[in-house]
C-alpha positions as CSV (number, residue, x, y, z in Angstrom):
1,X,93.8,139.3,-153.9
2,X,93.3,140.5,-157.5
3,X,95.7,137.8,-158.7
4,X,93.8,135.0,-156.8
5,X,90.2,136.4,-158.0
6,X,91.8,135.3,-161.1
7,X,93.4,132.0,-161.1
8,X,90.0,130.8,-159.3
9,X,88.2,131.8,-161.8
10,X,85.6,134.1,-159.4
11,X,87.1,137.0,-161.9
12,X,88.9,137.7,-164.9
13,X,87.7,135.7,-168.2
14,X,84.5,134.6,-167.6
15,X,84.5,130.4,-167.6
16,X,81.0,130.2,-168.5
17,X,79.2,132.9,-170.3
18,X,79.9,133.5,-174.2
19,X,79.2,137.0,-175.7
20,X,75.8,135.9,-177.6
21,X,74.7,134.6,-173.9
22,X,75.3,138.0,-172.5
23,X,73.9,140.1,-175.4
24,X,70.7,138.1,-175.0
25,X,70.8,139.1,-171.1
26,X,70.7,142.6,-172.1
27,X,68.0,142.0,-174.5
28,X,65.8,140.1,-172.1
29,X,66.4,143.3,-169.4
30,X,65.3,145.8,-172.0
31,X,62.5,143.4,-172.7
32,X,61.4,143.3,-168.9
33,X,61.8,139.4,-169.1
34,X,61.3,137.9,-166.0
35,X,64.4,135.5,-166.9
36,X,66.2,138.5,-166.9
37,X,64.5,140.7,-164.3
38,X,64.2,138.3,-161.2
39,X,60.2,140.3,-161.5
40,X,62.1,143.7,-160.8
41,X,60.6,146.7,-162.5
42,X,63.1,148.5,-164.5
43,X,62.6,151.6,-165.0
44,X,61.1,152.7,-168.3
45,X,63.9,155.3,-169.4
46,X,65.7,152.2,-169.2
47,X,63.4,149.5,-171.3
48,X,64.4,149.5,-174.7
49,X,67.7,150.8,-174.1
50,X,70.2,148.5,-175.1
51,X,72.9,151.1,-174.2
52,X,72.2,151.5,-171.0
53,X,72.4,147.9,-169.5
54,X,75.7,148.2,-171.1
55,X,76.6,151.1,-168.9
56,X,75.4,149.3,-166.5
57,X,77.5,146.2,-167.0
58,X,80.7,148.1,-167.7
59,X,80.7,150.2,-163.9
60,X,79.6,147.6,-162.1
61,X,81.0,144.4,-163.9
62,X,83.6,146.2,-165.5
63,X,82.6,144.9,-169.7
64,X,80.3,146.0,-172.2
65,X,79.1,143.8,-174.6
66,X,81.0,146.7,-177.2
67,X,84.5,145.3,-176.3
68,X,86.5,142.9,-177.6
69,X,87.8,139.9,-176.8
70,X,86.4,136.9,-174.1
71,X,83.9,138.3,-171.6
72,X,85.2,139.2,-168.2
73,X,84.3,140.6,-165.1
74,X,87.2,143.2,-163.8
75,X,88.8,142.0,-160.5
76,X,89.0,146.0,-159.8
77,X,85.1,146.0,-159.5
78,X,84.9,142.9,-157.5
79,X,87.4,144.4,-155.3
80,X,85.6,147.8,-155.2
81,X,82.3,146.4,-154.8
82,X,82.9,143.9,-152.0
83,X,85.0,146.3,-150.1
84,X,81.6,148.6,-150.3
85,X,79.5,146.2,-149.9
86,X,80.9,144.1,-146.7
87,X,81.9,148.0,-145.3
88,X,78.3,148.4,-144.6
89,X,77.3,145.3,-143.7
90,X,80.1,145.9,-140.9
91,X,78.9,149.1,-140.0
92,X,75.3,147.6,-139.7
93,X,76.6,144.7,-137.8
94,X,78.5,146.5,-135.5
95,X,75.9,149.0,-134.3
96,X,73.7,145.4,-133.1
97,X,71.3,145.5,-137.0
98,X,69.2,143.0,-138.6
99,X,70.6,141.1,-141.3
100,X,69.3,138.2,-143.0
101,X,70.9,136.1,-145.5
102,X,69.8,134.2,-148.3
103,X,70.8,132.0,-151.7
104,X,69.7,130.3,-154.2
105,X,71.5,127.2,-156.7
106,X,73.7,126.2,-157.6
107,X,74.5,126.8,-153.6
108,X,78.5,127.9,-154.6
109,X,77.3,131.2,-152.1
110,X,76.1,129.2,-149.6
111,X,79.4,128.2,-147.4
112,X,80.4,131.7,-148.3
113,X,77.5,133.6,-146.5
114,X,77.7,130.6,-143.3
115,X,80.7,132.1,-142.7
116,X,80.2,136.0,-143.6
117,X,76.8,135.5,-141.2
118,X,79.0,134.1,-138.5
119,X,81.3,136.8,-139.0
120,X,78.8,139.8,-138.6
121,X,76.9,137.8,-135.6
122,X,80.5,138.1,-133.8
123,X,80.7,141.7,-134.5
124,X,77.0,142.1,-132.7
125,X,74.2,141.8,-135.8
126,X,71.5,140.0,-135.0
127,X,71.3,137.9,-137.7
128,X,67.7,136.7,-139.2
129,X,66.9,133.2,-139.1
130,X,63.7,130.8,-138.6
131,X,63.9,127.3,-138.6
132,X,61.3,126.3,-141.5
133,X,59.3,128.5,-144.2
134,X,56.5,127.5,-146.2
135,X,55.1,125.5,-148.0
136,X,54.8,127.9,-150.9
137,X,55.1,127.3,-154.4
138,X,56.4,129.4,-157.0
139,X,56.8,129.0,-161.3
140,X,54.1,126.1,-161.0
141,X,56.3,124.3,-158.7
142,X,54.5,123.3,-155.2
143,X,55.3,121.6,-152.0
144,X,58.1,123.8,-151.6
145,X,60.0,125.0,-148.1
146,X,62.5,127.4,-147.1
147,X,65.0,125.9,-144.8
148,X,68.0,127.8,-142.4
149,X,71.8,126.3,-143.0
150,X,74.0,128.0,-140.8
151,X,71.9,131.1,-141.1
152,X,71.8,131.1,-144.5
153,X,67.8,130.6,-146.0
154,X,67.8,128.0,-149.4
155,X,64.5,126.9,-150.9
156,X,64.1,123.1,-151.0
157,X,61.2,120.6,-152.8
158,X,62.6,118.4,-149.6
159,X,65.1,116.5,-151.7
160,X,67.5,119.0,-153.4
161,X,68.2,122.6,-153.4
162,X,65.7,125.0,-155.5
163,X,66.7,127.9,-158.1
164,X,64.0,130.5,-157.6
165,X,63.1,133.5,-159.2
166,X,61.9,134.8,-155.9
167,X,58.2,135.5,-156.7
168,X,57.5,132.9,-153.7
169,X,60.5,131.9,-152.1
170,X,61.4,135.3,-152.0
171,X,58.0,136.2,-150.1
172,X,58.3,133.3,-147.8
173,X,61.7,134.4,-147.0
174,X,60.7,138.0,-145.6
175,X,57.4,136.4,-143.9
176,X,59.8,134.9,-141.8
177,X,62.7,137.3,-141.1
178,X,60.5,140.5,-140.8
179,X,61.8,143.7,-142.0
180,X,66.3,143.5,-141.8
181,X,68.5,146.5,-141.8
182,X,70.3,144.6,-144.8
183,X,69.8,141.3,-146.9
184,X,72.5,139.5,-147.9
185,X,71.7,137.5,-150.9
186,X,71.6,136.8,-154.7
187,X,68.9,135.8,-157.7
188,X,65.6,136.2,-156.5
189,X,66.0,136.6,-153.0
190,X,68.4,140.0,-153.6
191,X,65.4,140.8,-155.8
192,X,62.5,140.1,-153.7
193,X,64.6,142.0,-150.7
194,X,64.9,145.1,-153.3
195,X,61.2,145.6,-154.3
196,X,60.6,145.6,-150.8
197,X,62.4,148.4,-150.1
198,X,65.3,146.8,-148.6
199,X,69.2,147.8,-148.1
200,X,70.5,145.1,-149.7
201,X,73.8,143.0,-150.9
202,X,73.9,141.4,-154.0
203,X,76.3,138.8,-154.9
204,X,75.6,138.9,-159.0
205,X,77.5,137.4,-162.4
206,X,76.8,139.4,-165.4
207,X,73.4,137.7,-165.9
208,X,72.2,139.7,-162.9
209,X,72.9,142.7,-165.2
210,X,69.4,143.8,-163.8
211,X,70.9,144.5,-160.7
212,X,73.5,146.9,-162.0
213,X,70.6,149.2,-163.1
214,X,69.4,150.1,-159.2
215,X,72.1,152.3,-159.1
216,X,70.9,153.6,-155.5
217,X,72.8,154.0,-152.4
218,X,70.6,150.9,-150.5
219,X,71.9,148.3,-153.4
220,X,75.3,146.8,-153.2
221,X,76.8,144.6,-156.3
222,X,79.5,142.2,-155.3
223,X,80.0,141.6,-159.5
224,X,81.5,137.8,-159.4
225,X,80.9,134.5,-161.2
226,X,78.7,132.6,-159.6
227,X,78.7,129.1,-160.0
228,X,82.6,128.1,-158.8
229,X,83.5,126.4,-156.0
230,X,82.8,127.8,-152.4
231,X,86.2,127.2,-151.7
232,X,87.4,129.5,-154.7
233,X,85.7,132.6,-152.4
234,X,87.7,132.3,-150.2
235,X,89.2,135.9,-150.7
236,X,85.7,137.5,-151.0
237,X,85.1,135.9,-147.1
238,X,88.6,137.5,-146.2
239,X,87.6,140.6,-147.6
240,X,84.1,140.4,-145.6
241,X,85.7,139.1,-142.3
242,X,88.1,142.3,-143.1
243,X,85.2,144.6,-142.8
244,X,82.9,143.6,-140.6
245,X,84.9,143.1,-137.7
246,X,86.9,146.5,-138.8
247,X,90.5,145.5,-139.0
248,X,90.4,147.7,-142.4
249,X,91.3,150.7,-140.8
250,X,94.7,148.9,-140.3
251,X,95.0,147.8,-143.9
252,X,96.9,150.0,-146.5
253,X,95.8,149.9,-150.0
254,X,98.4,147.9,-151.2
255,X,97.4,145.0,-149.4
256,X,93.9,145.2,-150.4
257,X,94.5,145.3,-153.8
258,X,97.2,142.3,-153.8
């Protein structure tokens, strides 16, 4: 698995982000950008604090901006925290919870979750859907809608998929799925899930280094580039499929980690 996190690019040497685009992540957290934040409050022994977003970054992403080199994310921590990660949303499925599932663009999650929500359905979840949401509007964009794929909720201007922030797709979003045991999401949905107080499952690249700071027992990080092709996490759905329907009891380490 580690060596096919790799060669898809979903780990390994980032394809995207440079070292100047990362640093200026970490200054726009400290900052308590809303760029940067997804409208999360970070703590305040953690504004200003350069150092600790790089803590941050380097348990859950496995890099600091100190090192050298390209940046990566470690295929260890995707590993660790997708095993984590899909282990509770298994344990939550299996004992017939609520669990919604959400994403945002550029949509490379969105095949993913169809098939991790199908997966935790099987296993007993009830999983959250509704078959419209809105309109809202949300960063002086209006008109807007939520819409149900497979389960999966994406925010829409009717034409093309949405990036949001989650300020009000991320609102419209629990409006229509209630209260879940667990959210499955990323950008602003993970963040609108977590300000409400709500076990959730982020699926974040290193410029959701916000997320790495709710170091809590209800936030899960599945550290992971985030714009490839759905196709390319494929292994992450294995891993998830894995879990939830708890055939990992009957896996040994060393087929997890290969």
């Amino acid at each position: 698995m580690r060596d096919t996190l790799i060669r898809n690019r979903v780990a390994g040497a980032h394809p995207r982000l440079a070292r100047n685009e990362v640093s200026a992540v970490v200054r726009g957290v400290i900052a308590g950008d809303v760029s940067y934040t997804f409208g999360l409050d970070v703590d305040e022994r953690f504004r200003h604090d350069a150092a600790a977003v790089s803590v941050a970054l380097a348990r859950t992403w496995g890099w600091s901006p100190d090192d050298p080199g390209r940046v990566r994310i470690d295929p260890d921590c995707t590993i660790a925290g997708a095993t984590t990660a899909w282990a509770r949303v298994g344990a939550v499925a299996r004992a017939g919870g609520r669990i919604a599932f959400a994403t945002t663009r550029p949509a490379s999650m969105l095949d993913p979750f169809v098939r991790i929500a199908r997966a935790a359905e099987s296993a007993g979840a009830m999983v959250c859907t509704d078959s419209y949401g809105g309109p809202f509007s949300e960063r002086g964009r209006h008109a807007l809608a939520l819409t149900w794929i497979g389960a999966v909720a994406v925010a829409t201007d009717g034409v093309d998929l949405v990036r949001t922030r989650g300020e009000g797709a991320g609102a419209e979003f629990l409006y229509s799925v209630g209260h879940p045991d667990v959210v499955v999401a990323d950008g602003g949905f993970a963040a609108h899930a977590l300000a409400d107080g709500i076990e959730t499952v982020v699926v974040a690249d290193l410029d959701g280094a916000v997320f790495g700071l709710l170091a809590r027992d209800d936030v899960h990080v599945v550290p992971v580039v985030t714009d490839r092709r759905s196709c390319d996490y494929d292994p992450i759905v294995d891993l998830a499929q894995l879990h939830i329907d708890g055939r990992d009891a009957h896996v040994d380490s060393h087929d997890r980690a290969s």
